[in-house]
C-alpha positions as CSV (number, residue, x, y, z in Angstrom):
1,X,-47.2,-33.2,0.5
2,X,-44.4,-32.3,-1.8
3,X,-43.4,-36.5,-2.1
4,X,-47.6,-36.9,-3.3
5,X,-47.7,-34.2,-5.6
6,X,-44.5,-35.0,-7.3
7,X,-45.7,-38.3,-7.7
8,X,-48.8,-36.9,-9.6
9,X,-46.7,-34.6,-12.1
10,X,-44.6,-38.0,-12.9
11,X,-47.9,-39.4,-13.8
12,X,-49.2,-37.0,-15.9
13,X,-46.1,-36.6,-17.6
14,X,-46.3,-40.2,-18.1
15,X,-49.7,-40.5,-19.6
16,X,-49.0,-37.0,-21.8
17,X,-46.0,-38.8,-23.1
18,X,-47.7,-42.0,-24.1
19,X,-50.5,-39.9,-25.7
20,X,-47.9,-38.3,-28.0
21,X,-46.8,-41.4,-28.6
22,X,-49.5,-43.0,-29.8
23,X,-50.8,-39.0,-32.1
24,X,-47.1,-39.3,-33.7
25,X,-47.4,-43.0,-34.6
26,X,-51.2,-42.0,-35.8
27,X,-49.4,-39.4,-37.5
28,X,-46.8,-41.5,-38.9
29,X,-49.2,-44.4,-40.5
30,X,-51.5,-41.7,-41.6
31,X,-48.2,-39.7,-43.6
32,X,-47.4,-43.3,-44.9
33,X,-51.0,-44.2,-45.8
34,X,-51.0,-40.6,-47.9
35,X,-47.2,-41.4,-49.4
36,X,-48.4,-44.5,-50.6
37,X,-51.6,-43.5,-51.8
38,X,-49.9,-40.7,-53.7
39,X,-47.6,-43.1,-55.4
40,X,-50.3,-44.7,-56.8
41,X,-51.8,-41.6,-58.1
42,X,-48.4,-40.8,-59.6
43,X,-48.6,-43.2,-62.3
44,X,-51.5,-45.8,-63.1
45,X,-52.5,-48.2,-65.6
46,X,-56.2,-49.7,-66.6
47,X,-57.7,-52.2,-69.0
48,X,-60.7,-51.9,-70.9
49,X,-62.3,-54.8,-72.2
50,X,-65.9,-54.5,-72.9
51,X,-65.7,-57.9,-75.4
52,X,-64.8,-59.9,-72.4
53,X,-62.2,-60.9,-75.1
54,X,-59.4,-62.2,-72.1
55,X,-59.6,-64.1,-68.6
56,X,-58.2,-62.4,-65.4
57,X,-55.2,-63.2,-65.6
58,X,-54.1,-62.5,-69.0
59,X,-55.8,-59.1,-67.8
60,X,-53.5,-59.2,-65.3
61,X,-50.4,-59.3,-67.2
62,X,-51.1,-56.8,-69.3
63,X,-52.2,-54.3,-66.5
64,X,-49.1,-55.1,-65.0
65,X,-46.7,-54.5,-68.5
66,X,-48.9,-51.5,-68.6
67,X,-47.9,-49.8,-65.0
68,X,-44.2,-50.8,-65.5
69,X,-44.5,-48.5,-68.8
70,X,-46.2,-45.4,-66.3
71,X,-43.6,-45.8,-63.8
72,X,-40.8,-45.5,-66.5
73,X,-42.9,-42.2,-67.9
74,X,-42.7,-40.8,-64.7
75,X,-40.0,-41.2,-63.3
76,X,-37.8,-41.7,-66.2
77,X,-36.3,-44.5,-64.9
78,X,-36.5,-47.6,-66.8
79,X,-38.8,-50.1,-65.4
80,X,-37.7,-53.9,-65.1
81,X,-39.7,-55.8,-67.0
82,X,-38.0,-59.6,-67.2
83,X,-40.9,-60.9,-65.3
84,X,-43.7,-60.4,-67.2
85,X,-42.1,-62.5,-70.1
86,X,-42.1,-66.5,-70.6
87,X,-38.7,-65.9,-71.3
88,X,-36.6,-63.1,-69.9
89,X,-33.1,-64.1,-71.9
90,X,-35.1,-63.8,-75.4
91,X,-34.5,-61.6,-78.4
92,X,-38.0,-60.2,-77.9
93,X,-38.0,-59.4,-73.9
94,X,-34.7,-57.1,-74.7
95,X,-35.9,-55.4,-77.5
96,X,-38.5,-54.1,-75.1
97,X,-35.8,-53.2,-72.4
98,X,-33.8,-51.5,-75.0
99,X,-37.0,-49.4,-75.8
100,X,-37.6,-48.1,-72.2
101,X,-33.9,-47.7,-71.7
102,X,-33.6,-45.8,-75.0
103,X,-37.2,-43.8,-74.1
104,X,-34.8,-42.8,-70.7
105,X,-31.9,-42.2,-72.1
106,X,-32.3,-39.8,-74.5
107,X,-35.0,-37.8,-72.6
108,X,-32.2,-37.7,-70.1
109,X,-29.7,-35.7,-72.5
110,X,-32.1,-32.8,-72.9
111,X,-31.5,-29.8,-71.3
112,X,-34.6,-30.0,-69.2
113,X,-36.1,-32.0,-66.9
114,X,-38.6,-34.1,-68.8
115,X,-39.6,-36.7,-65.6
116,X,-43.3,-36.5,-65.1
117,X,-45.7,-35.3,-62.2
118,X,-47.7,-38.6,-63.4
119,X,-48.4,-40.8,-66.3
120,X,-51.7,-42.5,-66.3
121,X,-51.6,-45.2,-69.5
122,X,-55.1,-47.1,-70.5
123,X,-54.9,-50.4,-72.7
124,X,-58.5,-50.7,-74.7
125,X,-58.4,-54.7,-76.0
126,X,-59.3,-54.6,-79.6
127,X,-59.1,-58.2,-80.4
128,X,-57.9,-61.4,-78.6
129,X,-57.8,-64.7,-80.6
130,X,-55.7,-68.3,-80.1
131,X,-52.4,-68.6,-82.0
132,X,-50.4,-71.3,-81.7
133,X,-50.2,-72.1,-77.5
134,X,-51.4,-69.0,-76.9
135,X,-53.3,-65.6,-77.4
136,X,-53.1,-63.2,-79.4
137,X,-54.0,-59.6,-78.3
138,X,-54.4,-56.2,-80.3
139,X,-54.9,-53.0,-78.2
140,X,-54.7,-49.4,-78.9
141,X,-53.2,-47.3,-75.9
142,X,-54.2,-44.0,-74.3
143,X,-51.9,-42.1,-72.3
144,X,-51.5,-39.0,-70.2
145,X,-48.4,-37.6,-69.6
146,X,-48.0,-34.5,-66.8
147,X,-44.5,-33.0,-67.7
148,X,-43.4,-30.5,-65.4
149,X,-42.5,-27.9,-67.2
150,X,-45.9,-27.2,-69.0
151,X,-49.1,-26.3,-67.5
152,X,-51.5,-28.7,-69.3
153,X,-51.2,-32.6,-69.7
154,X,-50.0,-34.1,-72.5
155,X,-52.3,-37.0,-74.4
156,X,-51.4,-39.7,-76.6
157,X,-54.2,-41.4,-77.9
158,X,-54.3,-44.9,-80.4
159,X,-51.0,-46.4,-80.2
160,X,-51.1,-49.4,-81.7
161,X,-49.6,-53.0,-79.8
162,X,-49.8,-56.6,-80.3
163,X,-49.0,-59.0,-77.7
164,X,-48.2,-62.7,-77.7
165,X,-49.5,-64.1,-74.2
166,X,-48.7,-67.7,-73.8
167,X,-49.5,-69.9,-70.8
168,X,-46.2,-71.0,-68.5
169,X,-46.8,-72.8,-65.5
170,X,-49.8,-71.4,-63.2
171,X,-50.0,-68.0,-64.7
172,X,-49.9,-66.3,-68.2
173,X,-46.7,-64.3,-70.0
174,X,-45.7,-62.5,-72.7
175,X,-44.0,-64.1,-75.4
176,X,-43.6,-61.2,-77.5
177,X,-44.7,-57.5,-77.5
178,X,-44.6,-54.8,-80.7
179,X,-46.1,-51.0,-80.7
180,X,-45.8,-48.5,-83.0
181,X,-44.3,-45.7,-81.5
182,X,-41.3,-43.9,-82.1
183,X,-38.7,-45.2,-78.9
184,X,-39.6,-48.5,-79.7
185,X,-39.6,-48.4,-83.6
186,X,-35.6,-46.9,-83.1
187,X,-34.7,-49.6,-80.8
188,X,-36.4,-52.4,-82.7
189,X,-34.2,-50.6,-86.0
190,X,-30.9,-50.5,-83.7
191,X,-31.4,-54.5,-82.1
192,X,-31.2,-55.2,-86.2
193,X,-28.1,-52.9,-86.8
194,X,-26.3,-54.2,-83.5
195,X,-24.0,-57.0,-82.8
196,X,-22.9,-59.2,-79.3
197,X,-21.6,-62.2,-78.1
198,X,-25.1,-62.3,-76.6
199,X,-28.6,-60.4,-76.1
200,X,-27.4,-58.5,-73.4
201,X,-24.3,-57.4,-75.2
202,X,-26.6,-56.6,-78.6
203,X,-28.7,-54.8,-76.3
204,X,-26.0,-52.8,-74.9
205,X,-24.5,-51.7,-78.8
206,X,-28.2,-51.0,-80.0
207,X,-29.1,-48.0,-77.1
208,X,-25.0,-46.9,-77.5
209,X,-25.9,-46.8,-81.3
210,X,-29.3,-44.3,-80.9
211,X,-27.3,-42.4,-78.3
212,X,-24.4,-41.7,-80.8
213,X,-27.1,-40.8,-83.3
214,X,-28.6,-38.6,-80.9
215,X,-25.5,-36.4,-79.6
216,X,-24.5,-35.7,-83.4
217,X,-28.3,-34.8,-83.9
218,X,-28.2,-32.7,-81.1
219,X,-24.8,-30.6,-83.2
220,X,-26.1,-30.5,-86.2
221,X,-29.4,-29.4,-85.3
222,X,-27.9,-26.2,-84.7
223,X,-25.6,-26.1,-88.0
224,X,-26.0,-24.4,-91.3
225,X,-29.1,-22.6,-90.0
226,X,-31.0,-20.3,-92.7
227,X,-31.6,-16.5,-92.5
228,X,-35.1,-15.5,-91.1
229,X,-36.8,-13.5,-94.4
230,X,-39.9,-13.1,-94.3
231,X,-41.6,-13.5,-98.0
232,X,-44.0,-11.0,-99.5
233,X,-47.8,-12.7,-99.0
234,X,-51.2,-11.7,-100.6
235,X,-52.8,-13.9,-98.0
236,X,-52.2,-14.2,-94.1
237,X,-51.8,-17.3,-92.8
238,X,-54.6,-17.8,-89.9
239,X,-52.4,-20.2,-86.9
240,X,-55.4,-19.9,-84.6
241,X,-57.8,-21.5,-87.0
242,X,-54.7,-24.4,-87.8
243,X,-54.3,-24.9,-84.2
244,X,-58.0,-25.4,-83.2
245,X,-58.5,-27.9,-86.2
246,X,-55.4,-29.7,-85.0
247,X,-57.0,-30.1,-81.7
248,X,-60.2,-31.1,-83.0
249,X,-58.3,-33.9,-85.4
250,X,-55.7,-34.8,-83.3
251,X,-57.0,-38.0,-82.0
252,X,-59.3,-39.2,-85.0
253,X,-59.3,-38.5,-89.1
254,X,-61.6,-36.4,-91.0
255,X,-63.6,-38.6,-93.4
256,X,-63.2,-36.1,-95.9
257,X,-59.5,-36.9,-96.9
258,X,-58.3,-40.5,-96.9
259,X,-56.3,-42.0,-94.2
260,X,-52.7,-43.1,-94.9
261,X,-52.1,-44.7,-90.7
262,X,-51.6,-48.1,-92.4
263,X,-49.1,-46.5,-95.2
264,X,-46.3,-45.2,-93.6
265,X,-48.2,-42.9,-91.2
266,X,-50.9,-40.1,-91.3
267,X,-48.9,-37.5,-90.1
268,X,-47.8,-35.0,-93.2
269,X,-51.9,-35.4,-94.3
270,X,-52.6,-34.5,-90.8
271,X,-50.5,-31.6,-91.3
272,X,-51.7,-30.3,-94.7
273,X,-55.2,-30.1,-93.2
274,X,-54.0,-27.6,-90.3
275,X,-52.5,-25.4,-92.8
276,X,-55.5,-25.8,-95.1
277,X,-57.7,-24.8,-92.1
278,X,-55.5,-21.8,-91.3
279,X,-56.9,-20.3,-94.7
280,X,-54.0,-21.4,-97.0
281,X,-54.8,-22.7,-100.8
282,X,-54.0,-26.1,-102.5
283,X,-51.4,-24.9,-105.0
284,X,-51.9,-26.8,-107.8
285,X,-49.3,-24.7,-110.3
286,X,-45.8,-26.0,-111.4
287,X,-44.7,-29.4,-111.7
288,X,-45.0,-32.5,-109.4
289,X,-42.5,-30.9,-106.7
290,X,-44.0,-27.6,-106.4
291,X,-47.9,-28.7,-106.3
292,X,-49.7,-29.1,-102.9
293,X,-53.0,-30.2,-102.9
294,X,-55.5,-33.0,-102.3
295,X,-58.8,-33.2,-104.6
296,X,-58.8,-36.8,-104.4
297,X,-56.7,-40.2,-103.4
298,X,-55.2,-40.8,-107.1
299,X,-51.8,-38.9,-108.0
300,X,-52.2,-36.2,-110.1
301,X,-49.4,-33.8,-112.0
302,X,-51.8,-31.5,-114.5
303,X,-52.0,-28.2,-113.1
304,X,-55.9,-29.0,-112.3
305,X,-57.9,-28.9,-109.2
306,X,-57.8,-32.8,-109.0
307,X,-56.2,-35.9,-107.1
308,X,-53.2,-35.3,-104.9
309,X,-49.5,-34.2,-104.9
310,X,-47.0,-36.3,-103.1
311,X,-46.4,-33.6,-100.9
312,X,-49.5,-33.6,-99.5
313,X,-48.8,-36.7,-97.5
314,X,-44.8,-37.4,-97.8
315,X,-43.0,-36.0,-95.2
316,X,-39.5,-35.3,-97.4
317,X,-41.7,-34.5,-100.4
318,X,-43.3,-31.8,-98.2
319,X,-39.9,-30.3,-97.2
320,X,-39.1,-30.3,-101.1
321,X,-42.0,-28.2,-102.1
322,X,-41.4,-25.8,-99.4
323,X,-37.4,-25.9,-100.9
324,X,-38.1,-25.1,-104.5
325,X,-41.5,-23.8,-104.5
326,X,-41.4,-20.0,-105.2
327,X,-43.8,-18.5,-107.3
328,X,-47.5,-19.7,-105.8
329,X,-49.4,-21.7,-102.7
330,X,-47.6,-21.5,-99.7
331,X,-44.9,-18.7,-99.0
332,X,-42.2,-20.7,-96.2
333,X,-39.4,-20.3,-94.8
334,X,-37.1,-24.2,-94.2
335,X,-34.4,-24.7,-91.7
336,X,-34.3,-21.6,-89.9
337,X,-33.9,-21.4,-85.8
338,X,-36.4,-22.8,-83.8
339,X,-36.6,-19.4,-82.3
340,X,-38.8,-18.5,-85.1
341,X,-41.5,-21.3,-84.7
342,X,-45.1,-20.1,-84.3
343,X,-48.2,-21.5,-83.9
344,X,-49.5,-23.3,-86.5
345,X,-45.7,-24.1,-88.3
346,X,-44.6,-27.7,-88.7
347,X,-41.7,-29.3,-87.6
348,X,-40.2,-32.5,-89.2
349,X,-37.9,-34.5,-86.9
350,X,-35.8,-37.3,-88.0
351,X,-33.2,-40.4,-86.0
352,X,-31.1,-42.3,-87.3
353,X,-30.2,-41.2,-90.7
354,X,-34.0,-40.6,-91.5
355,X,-36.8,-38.3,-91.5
356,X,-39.2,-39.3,-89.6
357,X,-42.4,-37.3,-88.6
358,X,-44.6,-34.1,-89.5
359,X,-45.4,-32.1,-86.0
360,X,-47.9,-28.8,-85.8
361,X,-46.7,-26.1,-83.5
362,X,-50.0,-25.7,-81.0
363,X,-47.7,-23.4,-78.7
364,X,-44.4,-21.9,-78.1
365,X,-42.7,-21.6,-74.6
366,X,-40.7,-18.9,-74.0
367,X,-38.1,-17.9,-70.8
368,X,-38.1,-14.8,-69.2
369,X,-35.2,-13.7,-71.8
370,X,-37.7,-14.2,-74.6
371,X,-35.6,-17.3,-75.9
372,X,-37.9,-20.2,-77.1
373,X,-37.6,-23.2,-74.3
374,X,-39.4,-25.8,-75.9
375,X,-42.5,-26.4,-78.3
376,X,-45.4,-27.7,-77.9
377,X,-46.7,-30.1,-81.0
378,X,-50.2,-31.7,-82.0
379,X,-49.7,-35.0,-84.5
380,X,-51.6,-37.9,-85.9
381,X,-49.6,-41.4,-86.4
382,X,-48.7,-40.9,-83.1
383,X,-52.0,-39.5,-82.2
384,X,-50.8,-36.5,-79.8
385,X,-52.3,-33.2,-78.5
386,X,-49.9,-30.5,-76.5
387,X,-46.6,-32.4,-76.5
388,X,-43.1,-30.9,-76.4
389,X,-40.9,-31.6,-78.6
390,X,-38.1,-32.1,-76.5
391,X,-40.0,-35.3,-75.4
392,X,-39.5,-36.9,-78.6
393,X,-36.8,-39.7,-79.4
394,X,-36.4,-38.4,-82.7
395,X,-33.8,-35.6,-81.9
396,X,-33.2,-34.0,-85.5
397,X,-35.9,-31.1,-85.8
398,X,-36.2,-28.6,-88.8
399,X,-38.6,-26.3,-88.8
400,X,-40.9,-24.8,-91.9
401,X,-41.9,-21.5,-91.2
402,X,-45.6,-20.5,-93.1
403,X,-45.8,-17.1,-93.5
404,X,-48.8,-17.3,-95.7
405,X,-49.5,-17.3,-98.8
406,X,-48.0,-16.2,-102.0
């Protein structure tokens, strides 16, 4: 009796056994099915082409171009990218690699972590036409960055690319790639600058030379910082009203001021609108430094309520006016700690010995100690809504503090 029912528990023990065996390898495909699934969530890439305008499998180059540029978002790591190009030992394929590596690198030397939760990055075709052996493709890109530290996504929206596809063996590659955007823009200015036995080696000297520019950037960022005095105002400056007509205009242009995109970038004009939408007057006293107003496209110096001031749209000339302008228009304060921004002030940042970009502050983040983290910027020419600035590859910031109007 005892021999019988031992012989029963050994079988039951048996089958039980097997049956776990076969839940945890259910178990096991069903956590790798889910990992693998979520890695594709984690960064993504699509390609709209409602012309028809390409074939599969140039489609298929770009889509593919496209998810090595998520994946290097995300993760910050920089994608490899050889591959995709007819030919991987070209000036052209390591411009690119110097891009991502410099878009990595100096993300890396912040003092936060700035690898994503996803990136998601959409190419909408343009225009496709033959050139030469191949085809030539224009595309503006969308894309949608989930940094950790902030609560909201990021968006990027109209970067502008052209690729050269040409047709090598069974399947189509890029022969050359350009976008305007500012981690490619520096690398494209460093390849020029650098020097190397060879491509590799220029490659090398180009990302050491934006790295040097960015560690002194980094020092003197926090040098020869003005005193926070806050001017006397007769008007108060309105930052919600700024902020919710930078989100509105963030990704498009308002027909009723002209568009500069194609002449040097729309960003300062982007920025004179926010302020002028927070309630603050064109100035049109003084002399060519210290007016600030648009009326209409043509340059205009008479202290009259017509054309424009350069500082309306220059990015330097707008830092002068806030400089030497004292006695009307805008009351600012230039170059003081960052731990003064507020919504609704601009930010200029600058690389590599030059100013580059007008940013609105949308938000401030702030640690438990009060101390200002990072800020959060809207832009046009790069088209962005509720991006921090310590993302950005140009790593000089000054800040111009509006405290209203004079």
């Amino acid at each position: 009796m005892c021999k019988k029912l031992f012989i029963i528990l050994t079988a039951v023990l048996f089958f039980t056994a097997c049956a776990s065996q076969e839940q945890l390898a259910e178990t096991t495909s069903a956590a790798e099915t889910q990992n693998a699934e979520k890695a594709e969530q984690t960064f993504s890439a699509h390609i709209t082409d409602s012309e028809n305008l390409l074939n599969g499998a140039q489609i298929t180059v770009l889509e593919d171009f496209a998810l090595c540029y998520a994946k290097t978002l995300t993760y910050m790591q920089p994608s490899e990218i050889s591959h995709l190009f007819a030919d991987s030992s070209s000036e052209e394929c390591h411009i690119n690699k110097t891009a991502y590596k410099t878009l990595c690198k100096i993300r890396s030397m912040q003092d936060k972590d700035l690898s994503l939760e996803y990136a998601k990055v959409t190419y909408n075709i343009i225009s496709a036409y033959e050139s030469g052996n191949g085809v030539t493709v224009e595309l503006a890109e969308d894309n949608v960055q989930k940094f950790k530290h902030l609560n909201d996504k990021s968006c990027t929206y109209n970067t502008y690319h052209i690729f050269k596809l040409v047709h090598t063996g069974d399947r189509w590659k890029i022969k050359s790639h350009t976008q305007e955007e500012d981690f490619f823009l520096l690398a494209a200015e460093a390849w020029n600058d650098a020097k190397g036995a060879d491509c590799s080696e220029r490659a090398d000297n180009a990302l050491q030379l934006l790295v040097d520019d960015a560690k002194e950037n980094f020092v003197l960022a926090k040098e020869n910082l003005n005193e926070f005095k806050k001017a006397e105002i007769s008007k108060e400056y309105n930052r919600d009203e700024a902020v919710e007509y930078a989100k509105e205009w963030c990704s498009k242009r308002n027909s009723d001021y002209l568009e500069y995109d194609l002449y040097g970038g729309n960003c300062q004009n982007f920025a004179s609108q926010c302020i002028h939408a927070g309630g603050m007057d064109m100035d049109i006293k003084g002399n060519h430094t210290c007016q600030w107003k648009f009326y209409g496209k043509n340059l205009n110096f008479n202290q009259s309520a017509s054309g424009r001031s350069y500082s309306w749209i220059g990015v330097d000339e707008f830092y002068s006016y806030a400089v030497y302008n004292h006695t009307s228009g805008l009351a600012v304060q230039h170059d003081i700690s960052l731990e003064y921004a507020q919504k609704g002030d601009i930010i200029q940042v600058g690389a590599y010995g030059q100013w580059r970009h007008s940013l609105v502050v949308t938000d401030v983040l702030k640690g438990e100690n009060g101390e200002v983290e990072d800020v959060v910027l809207a832009s046009n020419t790069a088209d962005r809504w509720n991006y921090p600035l310590s993302a950005y590859i140009y790593t000089y910031p000054r800040l111009i503090h509006i405290d209203g109007q004079i």
